[in-house]
PAZAPA-4460 file (N, C-alpha, C; in steps of 0.05 Angstrom, whole numbers, plus 32768, in hexadecimal, padded with zeros to 4 digits):
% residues 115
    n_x    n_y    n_z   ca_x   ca_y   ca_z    c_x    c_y    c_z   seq   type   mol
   815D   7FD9   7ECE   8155   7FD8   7EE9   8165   7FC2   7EF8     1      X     A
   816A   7FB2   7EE7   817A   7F99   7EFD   8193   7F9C   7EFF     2      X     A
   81AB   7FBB   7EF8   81BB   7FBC   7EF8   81BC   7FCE   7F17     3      X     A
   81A3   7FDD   7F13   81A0   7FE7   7F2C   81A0   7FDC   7F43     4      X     A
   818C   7FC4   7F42   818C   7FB3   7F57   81AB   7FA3   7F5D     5      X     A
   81AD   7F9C   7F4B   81C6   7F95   7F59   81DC   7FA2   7F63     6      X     A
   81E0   7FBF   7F52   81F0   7FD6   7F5D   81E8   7FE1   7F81     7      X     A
   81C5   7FD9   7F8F   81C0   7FD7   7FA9   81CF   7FC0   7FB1     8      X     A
   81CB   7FA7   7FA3   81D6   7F94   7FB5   81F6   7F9D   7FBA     9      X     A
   8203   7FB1   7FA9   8223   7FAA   7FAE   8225   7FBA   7FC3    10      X     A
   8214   7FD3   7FC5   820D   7FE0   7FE0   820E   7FD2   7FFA    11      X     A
   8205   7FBA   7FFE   8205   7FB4   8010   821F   7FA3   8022    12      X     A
   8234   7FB1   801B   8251   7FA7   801D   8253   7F82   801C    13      X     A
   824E   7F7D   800F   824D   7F5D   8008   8266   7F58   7FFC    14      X     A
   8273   7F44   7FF5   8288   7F3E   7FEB   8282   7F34   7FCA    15      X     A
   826B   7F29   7FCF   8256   7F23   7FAF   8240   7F21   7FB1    16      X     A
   8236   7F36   7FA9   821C   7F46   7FA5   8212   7F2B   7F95    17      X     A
   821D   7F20   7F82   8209   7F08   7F6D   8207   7EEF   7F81    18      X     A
   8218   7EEF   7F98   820F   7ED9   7FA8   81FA   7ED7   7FB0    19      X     A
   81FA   7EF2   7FBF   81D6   7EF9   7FD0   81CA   7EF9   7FC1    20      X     A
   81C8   7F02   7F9F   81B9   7EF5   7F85   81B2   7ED4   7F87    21      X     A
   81C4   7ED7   7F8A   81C0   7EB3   7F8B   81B1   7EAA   7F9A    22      X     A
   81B7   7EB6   7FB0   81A9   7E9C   7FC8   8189   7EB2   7FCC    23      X     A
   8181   7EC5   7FC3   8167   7ED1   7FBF   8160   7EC3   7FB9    24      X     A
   8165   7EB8   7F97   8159   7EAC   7F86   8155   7E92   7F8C    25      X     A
   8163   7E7E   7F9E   8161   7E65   7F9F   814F   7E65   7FC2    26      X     A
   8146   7E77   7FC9   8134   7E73   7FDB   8119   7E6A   7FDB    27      X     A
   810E   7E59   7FEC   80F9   7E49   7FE7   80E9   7E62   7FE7    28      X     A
   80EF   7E79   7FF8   80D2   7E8B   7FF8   80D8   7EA4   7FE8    29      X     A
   80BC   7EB8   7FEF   80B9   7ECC   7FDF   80D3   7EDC   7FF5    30      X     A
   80D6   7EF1   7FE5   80ED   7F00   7FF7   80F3   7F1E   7FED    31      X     A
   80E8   7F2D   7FFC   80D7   7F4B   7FF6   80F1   7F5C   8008    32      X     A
   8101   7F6C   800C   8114   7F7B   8017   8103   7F9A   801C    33      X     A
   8104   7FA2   802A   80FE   7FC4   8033   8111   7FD4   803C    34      X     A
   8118   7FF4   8035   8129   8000   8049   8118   8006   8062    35      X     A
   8121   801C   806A   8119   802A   8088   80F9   8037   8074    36      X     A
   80FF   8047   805D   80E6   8056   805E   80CF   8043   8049    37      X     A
   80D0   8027   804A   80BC   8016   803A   80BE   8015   8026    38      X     A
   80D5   8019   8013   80DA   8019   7FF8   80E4   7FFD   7FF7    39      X     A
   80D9   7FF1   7FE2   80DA   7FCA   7FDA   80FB   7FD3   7FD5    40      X     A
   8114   7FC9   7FDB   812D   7FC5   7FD2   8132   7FAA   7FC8    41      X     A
   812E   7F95   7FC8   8131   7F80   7FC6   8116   7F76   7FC5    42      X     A
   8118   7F60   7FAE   8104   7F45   7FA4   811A   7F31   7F95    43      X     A
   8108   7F12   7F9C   8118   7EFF   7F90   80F2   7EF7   7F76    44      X     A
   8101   7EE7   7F6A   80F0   7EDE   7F54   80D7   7ED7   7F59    45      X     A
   80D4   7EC7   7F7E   80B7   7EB5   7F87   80A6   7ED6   7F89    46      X     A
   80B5   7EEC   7F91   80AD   7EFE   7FA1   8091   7F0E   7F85    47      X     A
   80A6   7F06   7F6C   809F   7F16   7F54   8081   7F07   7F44    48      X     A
   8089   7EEA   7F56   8071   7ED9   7F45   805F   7EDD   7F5B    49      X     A
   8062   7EE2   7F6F   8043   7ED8   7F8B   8039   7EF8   7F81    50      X     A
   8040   7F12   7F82   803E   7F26   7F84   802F   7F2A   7F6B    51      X     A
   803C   7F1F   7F4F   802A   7F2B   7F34   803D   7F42   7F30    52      X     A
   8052   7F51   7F26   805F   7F66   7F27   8077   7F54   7F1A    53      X     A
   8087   7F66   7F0D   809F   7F67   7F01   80B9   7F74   7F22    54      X     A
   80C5   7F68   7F1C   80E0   7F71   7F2E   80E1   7F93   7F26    55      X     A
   80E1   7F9D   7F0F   80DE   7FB3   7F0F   80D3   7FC2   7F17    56      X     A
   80BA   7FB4   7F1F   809B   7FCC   7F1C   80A9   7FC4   7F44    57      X     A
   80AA   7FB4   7F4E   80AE   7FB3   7F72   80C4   7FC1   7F79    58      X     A
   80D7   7FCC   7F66   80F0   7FD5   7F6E   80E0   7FF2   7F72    59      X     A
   80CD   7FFC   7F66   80C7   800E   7F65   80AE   801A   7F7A    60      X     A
   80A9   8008   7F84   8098   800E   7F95   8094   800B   7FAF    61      X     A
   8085   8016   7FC1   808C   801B   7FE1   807E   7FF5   7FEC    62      X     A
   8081   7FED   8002   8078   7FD5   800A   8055   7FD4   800F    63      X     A
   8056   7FE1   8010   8034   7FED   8012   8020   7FED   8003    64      X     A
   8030   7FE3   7FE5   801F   7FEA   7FCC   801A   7FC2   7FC9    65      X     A
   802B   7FB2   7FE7   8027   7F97   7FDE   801E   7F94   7FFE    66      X     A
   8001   7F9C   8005   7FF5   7FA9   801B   7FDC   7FAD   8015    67      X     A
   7FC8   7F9E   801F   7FA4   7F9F   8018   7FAC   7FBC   8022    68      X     A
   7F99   7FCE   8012   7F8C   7FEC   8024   7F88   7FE5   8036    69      X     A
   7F73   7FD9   8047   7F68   7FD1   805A   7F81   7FD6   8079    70      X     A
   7F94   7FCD   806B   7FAA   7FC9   807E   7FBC   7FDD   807E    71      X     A
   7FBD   7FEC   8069   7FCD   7FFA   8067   7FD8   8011   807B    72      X     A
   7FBD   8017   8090   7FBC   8030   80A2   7FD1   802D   80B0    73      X     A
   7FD1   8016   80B8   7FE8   8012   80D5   8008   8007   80CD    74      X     A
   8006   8000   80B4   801C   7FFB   80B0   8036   800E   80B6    75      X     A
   802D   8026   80AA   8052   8039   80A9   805B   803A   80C5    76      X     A
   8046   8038   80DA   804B   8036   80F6   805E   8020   80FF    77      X     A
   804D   800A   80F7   8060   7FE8   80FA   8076   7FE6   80F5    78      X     A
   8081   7FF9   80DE   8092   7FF5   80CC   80A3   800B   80DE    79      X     A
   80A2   801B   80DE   80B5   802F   80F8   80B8   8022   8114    80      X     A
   809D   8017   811F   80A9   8010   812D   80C0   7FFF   8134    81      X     A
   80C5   7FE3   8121   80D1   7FD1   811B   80F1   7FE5   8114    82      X     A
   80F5   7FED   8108   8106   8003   80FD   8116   8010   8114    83      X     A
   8104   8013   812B   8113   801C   8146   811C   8005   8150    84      X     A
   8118   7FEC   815A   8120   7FDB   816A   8121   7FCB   8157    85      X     A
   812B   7FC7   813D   812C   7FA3   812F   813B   7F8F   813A    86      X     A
   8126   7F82   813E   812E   7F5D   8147   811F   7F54   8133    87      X     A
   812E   7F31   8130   8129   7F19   811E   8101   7F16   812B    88      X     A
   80E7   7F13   811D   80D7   7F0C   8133   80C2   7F0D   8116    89      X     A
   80B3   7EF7   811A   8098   7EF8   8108   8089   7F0A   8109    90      X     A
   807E   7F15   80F6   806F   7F31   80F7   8053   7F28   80FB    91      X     A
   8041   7F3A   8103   8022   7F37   8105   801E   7F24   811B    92      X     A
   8026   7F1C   812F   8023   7EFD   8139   8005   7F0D   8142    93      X     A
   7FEF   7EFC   813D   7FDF   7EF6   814B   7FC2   7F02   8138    94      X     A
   7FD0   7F0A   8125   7FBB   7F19   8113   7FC3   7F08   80EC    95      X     A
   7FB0   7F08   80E3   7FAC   7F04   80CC   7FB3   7F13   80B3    96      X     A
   7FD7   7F11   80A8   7FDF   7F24   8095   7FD2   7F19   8077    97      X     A
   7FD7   7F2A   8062   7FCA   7F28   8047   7FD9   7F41   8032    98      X     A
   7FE5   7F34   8024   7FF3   7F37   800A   7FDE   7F39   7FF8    99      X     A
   7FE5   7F55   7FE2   7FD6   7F62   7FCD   7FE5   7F64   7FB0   100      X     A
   7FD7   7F4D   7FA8   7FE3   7F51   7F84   7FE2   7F65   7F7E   101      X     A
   7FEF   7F61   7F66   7FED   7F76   7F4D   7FD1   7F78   7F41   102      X     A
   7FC0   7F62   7F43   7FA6   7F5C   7F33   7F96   7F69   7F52   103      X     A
   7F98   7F66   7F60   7F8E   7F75   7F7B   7F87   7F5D   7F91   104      X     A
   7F8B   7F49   7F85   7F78   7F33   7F99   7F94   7F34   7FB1   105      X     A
   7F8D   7F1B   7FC3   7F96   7F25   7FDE   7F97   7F0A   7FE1   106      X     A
   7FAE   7F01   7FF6   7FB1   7EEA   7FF9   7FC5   7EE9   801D   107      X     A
   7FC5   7ECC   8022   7FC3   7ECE   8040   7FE9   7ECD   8042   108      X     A
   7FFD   7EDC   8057   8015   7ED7   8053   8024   7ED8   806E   109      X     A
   8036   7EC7   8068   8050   7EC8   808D   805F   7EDC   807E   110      X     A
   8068   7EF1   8097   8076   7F00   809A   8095   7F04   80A5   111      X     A
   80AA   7EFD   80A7   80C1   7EFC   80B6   80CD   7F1D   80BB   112      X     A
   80D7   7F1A   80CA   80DF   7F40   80CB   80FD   7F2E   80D4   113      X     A
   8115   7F3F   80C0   812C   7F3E   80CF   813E   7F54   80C8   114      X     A
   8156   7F52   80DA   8165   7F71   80DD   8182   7F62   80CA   115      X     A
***
């Protein structure tokens, strides 16, 4: 699996795919990547420990599955919308987001959205 992942990062016309490795990995935060249709592309290591999940098991799954139910209704919307017009801009402003382990519990989180 991690040959895969990095075979996405070379996708992303970079000059060194192990750099953006690098500097994932040495980021103070969690750091979760999505395409257009909510499939997790990218995680760094904080992403693998806050979450409860293996890099494998997130490569594999849509962003939604790290998404209380609760919340889940309106998301694919948010997520298109953003998709049509992306700008740099904190997500949720004014509402209370929450991150869902692997064990299920739920915890409080900042959001950054960038293009």
């Amino acid at each position: 699996m991690m040959s895969d992942y990095r075979a996405y990062l070379a996708t992303l016309g970079l000059s060194s795919p192990l750099a953006l490795e690098g500097f994932l990995e040495a980021a103070p935060d969690a750091i979760v990547v999505v395409d257009w249709s909510g499939n997790i592309v990218i995680v760094n290591q904080l992403a693998e420990r806050l979450f409860g999940y293996s890099r494998s098991e997130l490569l594999a799954m849509p962003i939604d599955g790290l998404i209380p139910q609760r919340l889940r209704e309106h998301h694919a919307g948010y997520r298109n919308n953003y998709f049509r017009e992306p700008h740099t801009r904190p997500m949720g402003e004014g509402r209370e987001l929450s991150g869902r382990r692997k064990d299920g519990s739920e915890f409080p989180v900042e959001i950054s959205l960038s293009r």
